[in-house]
One Martini backbone bead per residue (centre of mass of N, CA, C, O) as a GRO file, in nm:
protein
  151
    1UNK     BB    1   0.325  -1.600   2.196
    2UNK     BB    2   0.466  -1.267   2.241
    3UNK     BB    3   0.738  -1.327   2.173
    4UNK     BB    4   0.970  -1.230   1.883
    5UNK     BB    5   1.219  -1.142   2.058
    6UNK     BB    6   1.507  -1.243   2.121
    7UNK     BB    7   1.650  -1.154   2.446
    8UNK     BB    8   1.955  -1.066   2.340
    9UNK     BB    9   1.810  -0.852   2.147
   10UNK     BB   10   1.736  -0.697   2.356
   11UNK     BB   11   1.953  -0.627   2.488
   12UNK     BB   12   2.201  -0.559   2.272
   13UNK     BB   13   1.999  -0.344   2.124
   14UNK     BB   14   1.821  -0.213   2.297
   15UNK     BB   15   1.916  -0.139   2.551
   16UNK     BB   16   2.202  -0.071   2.503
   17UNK     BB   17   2.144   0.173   2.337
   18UNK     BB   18   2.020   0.322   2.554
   19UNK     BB   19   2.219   0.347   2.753
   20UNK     BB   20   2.407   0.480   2.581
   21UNK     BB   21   2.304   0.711   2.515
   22UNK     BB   22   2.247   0.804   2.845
   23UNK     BB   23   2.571   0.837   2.884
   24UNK     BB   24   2.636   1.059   2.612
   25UNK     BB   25   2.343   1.272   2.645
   26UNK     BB   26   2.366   1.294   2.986
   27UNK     BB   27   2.474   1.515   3.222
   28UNK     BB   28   2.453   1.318   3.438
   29UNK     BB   29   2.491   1.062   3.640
   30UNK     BB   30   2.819   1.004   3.691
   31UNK     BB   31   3.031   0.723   3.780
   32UNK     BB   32   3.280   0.680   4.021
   33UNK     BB   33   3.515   0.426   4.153
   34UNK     BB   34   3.677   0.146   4.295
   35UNK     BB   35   3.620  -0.094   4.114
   36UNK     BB   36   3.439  -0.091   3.883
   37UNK     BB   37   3.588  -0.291   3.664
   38UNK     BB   38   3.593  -0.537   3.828
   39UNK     BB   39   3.264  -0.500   3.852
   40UNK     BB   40   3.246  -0.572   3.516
   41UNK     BB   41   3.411  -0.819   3.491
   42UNK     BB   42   3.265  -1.011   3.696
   43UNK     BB   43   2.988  -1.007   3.543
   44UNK     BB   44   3.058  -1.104   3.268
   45UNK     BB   45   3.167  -1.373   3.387
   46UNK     BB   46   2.928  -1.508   3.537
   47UNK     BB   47   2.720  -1.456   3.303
   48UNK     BB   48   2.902  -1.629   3.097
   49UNK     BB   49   2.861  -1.904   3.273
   50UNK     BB   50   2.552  -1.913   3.338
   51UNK     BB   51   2.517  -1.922   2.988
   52UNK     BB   52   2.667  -2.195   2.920
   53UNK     BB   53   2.512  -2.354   3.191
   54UNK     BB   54   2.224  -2.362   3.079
   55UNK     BB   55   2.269  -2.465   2.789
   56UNK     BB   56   2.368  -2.724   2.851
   57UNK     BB   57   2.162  -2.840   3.009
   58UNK     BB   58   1.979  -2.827   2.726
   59UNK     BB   59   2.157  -3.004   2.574
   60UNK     BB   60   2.109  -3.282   2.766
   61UNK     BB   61   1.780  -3.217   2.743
   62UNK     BB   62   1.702  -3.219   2.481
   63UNK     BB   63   1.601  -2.932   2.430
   64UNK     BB   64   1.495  -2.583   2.404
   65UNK     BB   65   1.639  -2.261   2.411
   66UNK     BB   66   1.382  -2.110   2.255
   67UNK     BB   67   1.163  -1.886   2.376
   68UNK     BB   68   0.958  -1.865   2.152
   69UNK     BB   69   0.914  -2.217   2.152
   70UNK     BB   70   0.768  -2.411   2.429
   71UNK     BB   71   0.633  -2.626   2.247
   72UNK     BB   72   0.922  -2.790   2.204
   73UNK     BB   73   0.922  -2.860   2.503
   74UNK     BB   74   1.059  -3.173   2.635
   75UNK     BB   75   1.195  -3.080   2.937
   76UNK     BB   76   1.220  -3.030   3.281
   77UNK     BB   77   1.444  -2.795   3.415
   78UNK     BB   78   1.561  -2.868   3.754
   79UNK     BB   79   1.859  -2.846   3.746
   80UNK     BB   80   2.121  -2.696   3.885
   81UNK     BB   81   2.032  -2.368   3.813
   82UNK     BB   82   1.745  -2.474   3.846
   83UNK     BB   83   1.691  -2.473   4.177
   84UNK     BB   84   1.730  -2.135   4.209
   85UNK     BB   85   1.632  -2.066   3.890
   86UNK     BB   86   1.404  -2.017   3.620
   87UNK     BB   87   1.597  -1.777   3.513
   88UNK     BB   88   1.933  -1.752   3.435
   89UNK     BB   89   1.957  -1.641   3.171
   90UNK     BB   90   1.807  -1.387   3.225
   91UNK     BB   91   2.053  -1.326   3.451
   92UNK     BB   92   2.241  -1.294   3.264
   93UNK     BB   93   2.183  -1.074   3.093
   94UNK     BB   94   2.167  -0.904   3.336
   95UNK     BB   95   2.420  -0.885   3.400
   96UNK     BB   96   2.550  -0.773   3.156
   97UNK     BB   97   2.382  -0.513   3.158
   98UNK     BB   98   2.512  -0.439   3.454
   99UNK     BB   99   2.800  -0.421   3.324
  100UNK     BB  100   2.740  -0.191   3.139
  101UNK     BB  101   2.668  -0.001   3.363
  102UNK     BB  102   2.944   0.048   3.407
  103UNK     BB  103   3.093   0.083   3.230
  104UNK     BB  104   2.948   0.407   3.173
  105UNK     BB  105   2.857   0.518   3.449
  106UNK     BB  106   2.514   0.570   3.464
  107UNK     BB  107   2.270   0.556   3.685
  108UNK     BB  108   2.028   0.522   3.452
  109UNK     BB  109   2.063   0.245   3.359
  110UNK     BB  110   1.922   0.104   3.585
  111UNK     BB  111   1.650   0.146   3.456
  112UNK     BB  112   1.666  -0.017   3.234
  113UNK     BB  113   1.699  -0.280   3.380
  114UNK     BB  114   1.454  -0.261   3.504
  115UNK     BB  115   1.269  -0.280   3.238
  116UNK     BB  116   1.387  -0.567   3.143
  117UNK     BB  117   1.246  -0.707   3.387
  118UNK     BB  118   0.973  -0.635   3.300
  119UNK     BB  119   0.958  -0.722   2.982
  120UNK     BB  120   1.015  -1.037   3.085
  121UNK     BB  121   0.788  -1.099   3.235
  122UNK     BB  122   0.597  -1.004   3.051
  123UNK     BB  123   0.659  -1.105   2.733
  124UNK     BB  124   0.824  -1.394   2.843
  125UNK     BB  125   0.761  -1.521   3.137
  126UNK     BB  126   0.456  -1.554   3.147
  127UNK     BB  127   0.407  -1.714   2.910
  128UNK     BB  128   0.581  -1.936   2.931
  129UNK     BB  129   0.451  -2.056   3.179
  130UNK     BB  130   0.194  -2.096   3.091
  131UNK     BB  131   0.316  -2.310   2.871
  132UNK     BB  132   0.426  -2.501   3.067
  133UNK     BB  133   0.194  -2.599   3.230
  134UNK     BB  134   0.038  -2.715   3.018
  135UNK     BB  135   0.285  -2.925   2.971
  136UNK     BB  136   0.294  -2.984   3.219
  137UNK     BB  137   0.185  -2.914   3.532
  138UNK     BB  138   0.209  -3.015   3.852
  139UNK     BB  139   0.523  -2.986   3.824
  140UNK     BB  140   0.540  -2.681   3.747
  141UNK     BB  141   0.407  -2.592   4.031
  142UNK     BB  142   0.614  -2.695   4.197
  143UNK     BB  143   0.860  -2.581   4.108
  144UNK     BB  144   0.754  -2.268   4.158
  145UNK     BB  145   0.741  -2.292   4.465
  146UNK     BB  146   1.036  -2.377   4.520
  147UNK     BB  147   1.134  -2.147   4.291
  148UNK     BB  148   1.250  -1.843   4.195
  149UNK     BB  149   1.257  -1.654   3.902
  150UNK     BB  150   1.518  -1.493   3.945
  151UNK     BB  151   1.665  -1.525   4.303
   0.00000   0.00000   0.00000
């Protein structure tokens, strides 16, 4: 597995504090509008949502959260929140993201965003999938046919 940074930590160090930066020290792109706080809002409301809810899940199916470690994964969750998505806590992280640039008001902010799920894919979600196909084989591929990876 490539990936040794918990993706939270992704989130919430590296994005985050560089949205930070680019909005603190980027003297253009600032937008605000009409109800940008409640779409602020609604976002991390979203986020904390499907991100309790997918975790519930997988502590249902006593599997391991850790995603740096698939090798650990006892059970394929294909219920609730995965029959929509591969990766719903990555689209949570993704919320929070998006509600932080929203947050911060500065258009360059989504560029971070971009990045963010460039970086989760190349760095954790293709290792990841590799490593789960090895563990289930045609059930995860099954799976895969059927579910969009992020939305």
């Amino acid at each position: 597995m490539k990936l040794k940074i918990p993706p939270p930590v992704v989130v919430l160090s590296v994005s985050g504090l560089l949205m930070y930066l680019l909005a603190r020290f980027l003297p253009f792109g600032y937008f605000h509008f009409f109800g940008r706080m409640y779409m602020m809002n609604f976002l991390f409301v979203i986020a904390f949502f499907i991100g309790i809810l997918t975790v519930v899940q997988f502590f249902k199916q006593k599997t391991t959260v850790d995603p740096r470690k698939p090798d650990k994964v006892s059970f394929l969750v294909t219920n609730g929140l995965y029959k929509y998505s591969r990766n719903p806590m990555y689209m949570a992280l993704l919320l929070v993201l998006l509600g932080w640039c929203m947050w911060l008001g500065n258009t360059f902010n989504y560029i971070v965003a971009v990045l963010f799920v460039h970086y989760m894919n190349r760095f954790q979600i293709f290792p990841e999938e590799k490593a789960l196909y090895d563990r289930f084989g045609k059930e995860y591929k099954t799976y895969c046919s059927k579910v969009r990876r992020w939305f």
